[in-house]
N, C-alpha and C positions, 0 to 999 in steps of 0.2 A: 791477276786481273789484267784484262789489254788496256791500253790509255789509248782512246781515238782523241787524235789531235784535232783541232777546228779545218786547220789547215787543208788535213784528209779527207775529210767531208766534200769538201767544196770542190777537193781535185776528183776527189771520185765521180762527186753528179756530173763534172764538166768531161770528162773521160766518157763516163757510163749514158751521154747524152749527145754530147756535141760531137766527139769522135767518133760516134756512131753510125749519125750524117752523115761525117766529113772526114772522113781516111783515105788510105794511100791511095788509093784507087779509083775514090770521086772526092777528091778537094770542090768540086763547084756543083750547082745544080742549077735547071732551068728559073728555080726561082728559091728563095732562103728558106731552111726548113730545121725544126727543131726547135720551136720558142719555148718548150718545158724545159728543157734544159740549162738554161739559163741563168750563173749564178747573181748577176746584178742586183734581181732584189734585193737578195741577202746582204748586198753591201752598200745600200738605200737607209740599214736600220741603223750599223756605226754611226754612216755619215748624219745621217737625220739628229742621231743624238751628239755626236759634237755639234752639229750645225748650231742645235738648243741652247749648247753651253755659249757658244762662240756671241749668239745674241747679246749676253748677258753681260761679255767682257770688250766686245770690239764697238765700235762707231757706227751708227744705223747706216752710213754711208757706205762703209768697208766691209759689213758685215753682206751689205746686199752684192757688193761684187766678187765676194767669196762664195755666198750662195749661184750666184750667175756662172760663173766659172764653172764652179761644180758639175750643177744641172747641164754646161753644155760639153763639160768634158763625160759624163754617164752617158750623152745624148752622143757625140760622136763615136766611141768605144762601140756602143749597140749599132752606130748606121756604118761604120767600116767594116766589121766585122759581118755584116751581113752583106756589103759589098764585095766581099775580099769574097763572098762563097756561092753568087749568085752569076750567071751566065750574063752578059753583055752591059759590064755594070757601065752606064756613063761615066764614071772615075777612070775604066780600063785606059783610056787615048793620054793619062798621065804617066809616065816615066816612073816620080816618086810614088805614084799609088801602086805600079808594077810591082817597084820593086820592094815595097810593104808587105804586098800579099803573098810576095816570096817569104819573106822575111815569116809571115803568118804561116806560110804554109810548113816550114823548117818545124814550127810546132807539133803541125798536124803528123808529121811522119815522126818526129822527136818529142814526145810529148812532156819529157823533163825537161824544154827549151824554151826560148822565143816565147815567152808567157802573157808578153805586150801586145798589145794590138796599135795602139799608134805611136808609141817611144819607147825605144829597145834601150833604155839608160837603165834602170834598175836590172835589167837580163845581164847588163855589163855590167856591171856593179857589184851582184851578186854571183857571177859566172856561170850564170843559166843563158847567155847569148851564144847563136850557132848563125854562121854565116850558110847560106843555100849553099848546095852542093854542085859542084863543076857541072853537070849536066842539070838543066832548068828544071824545079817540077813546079811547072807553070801550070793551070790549071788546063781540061781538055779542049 
């Protein structure tokens, strides 16, 4: 019998979706496309159920700026990532958002890479980090 790992699931929809899109040969497009593919939901249901528990043990105070955090780290995750792939993003005139979408795009050509979208710490961490290669693939 095959064991599918959770893990696999999720790399496959993001491959069988978002790669799709966005491969070697069009990293950007006139405007972000692919929102089925998407696995964020899926990681809305964890969080939502620790969020449950965390009620129950933390301080109404602490609890809400754990929940705030959250929601705006899920919130920037989805709006960089859809900057990092859309044609004339107002972020582009930053230097650190360039060299992000580098860093994202390492993914898009590497796709055992760069798994982060805005802190490449756990990619180094666990040795899934790739520095962009000598010539740019900077989007077209």
């Amino acid at each position: 019998m095959r064991k599918i790992r959770v893990g696999g699931v999720f790399y496959r929809n993001h491959i069988r979706f978002h790669h799709t899109y966005y491969a070697r040969d069009h990293l950007v497009s006139p405007s972000y496309r692919g929102e089925e593919g998407n696995n964020t939901p899926y990681f809305l249901i964890p969080t939502t159920l620790v969020g449950g528990a965390l009620f129950f043990v933390l301080p109404l105070n602490f609890f809400v700026v754990v929940v705030a955090a959250t929601a705006l780290s899920f919130y920037a995750h989805v709006y960089l990532d859809k900057a990092y792939h859309a044609q004339g993003s107002k972020l582009g005139r930053f230097a650190w958002f360039r060299h992000m979408q580098q860093l994202h795009f390492v993914h898009h050509l590497h796709a055992n890479s760069n798994f982060a979208v805005i802190d490449f710490f756990w990619d180094r961490l666990l040795g899934t980090y790739r520095r962009p290669e000598a010539g740019p693939c900077a989007p077209e």
